[in-house]
C-alpha positions in Angstrom: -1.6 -0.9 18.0 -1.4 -3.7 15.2 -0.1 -1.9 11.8 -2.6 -3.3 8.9 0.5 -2.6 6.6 4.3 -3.7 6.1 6.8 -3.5 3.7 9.5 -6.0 3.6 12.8 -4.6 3.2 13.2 -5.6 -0.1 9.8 -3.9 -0.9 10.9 -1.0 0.6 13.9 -0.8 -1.3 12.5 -1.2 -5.0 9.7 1.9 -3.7 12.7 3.9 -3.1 14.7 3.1 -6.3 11.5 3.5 -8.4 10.6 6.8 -6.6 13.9 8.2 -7.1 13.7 7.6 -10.9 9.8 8.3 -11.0 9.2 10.8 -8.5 6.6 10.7 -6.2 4.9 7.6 -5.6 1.5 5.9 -4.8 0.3 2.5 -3.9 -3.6 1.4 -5.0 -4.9 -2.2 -4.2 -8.1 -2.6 -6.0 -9.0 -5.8 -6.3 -9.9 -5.0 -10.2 -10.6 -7.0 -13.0 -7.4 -6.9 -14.5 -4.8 -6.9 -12.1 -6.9 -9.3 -9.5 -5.7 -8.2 -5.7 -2.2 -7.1 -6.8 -0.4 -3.9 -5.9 -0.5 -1.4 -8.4 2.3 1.2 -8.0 2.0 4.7 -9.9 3.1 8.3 -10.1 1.1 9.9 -8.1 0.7 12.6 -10.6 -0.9 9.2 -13.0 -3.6 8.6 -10.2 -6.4 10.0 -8.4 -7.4 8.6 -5.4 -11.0 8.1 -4.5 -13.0 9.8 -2.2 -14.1 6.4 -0.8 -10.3 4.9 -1.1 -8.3 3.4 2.4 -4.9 4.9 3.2 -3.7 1.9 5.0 -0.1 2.5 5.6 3.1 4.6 3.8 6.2 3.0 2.4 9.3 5.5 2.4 6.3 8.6 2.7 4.5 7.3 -0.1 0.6 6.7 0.5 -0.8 2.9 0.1 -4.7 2.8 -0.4 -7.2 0.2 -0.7 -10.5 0.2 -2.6 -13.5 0.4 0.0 -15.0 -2.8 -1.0 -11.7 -4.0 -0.8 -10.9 -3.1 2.4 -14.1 -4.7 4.0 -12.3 -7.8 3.0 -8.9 -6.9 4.2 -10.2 -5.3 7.4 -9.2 -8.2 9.5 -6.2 -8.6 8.1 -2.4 -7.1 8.3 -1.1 -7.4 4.6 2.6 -7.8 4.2 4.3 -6.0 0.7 6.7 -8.1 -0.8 8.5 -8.1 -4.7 8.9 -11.3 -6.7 10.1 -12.1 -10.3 8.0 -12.0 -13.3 6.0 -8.9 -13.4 4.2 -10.5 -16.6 1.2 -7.6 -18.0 1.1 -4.9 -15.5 0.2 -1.5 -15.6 2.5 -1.1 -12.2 5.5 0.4 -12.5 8.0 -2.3 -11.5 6.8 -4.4 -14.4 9.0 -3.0 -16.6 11.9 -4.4 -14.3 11.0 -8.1 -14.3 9.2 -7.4 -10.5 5.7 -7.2 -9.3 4.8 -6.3 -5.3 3.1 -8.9 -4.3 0.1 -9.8 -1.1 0.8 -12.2 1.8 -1.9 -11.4 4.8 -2.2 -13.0 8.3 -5.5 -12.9 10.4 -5.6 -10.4 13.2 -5.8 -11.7 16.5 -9.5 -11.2 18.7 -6.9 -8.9 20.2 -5.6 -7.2 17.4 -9.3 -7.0 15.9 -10.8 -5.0 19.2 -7.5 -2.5 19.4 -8.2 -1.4 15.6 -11.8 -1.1 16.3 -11.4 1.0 19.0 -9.1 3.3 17.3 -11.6 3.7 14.9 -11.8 3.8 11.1 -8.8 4.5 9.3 -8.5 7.9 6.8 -9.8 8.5 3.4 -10.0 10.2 0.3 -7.4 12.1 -1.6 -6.9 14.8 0.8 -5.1 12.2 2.8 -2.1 12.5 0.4 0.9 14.7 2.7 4.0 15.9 1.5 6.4 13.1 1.1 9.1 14.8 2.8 6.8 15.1 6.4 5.5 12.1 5.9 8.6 9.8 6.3 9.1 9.1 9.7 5.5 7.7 9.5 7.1 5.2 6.9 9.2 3.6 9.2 6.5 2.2 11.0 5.1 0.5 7.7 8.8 -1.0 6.9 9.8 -4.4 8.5 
């Protein structure tokens, strides 16, 4: 089954050095007015997820969703996590470091597009938030 999510190692890195100085985590691409498509990280005691949000992956147990109207973009595509200089204005918490998680996608195959559309839609809401600690091993399938 084609994973719609990946972190790159790097990614992956910064979510566990931020977590272990923030706490908990969670992931939120919106597609808003402010931040454009970027991914926003947070506390997850500083966000509530909507009912209508996309969990589309974990990074090191931490939940990543997607705006609804933002995943009917997305939908055909796996989106890779990365971090680059120059966080510039964010309200993301790797801003304050210089870094800002960035977006690179890739099309789903035919192939890819039929297997996720057999599995069905993917979870959502904010009852789709676990317990960080039981949710890890499913974070290795989102790292690369």
């Amino acid at each position: 089954m084609p994973k719609r999510l990946l972190f790159t190692p790097k990614a992956t890195a910064l979510v566990r050095r931020l977590a272990a100085h923030r706490g908990p985590l969670i992931f939120h691409l919106s597609g808003g007015c402010c931040e454009g498509s970027a991914p926003m990280c947070f506390r997850q005691a500083d966000f509530r997820v909507g009912a209508r949000d996309v969990l589309l992956g974990r990074v090191a147990g931490f939940p990543f969703y997607v705006g609804p109207e933002q995943f009917d973009y997305w939908a055909s595509c796996e989106l890779s996590i990365d971090v680059t200089t120059g966080g510039g204005d964010s309200f993301s918490l790797e801003a304050a470091d210089g870094l800002r998680f960035i977006v690179r996608s890739r099309l789903f195959t035919a192939a890819e597009i039929a297997e996720l559309a057999a599995a069905g839609s993917p979870s959502t809401g904010p009852e789709t938030i676990l317990d960080n600690h039981s949710a890890e091993e499913a974070a290795v399938a989102c790292e690369r």
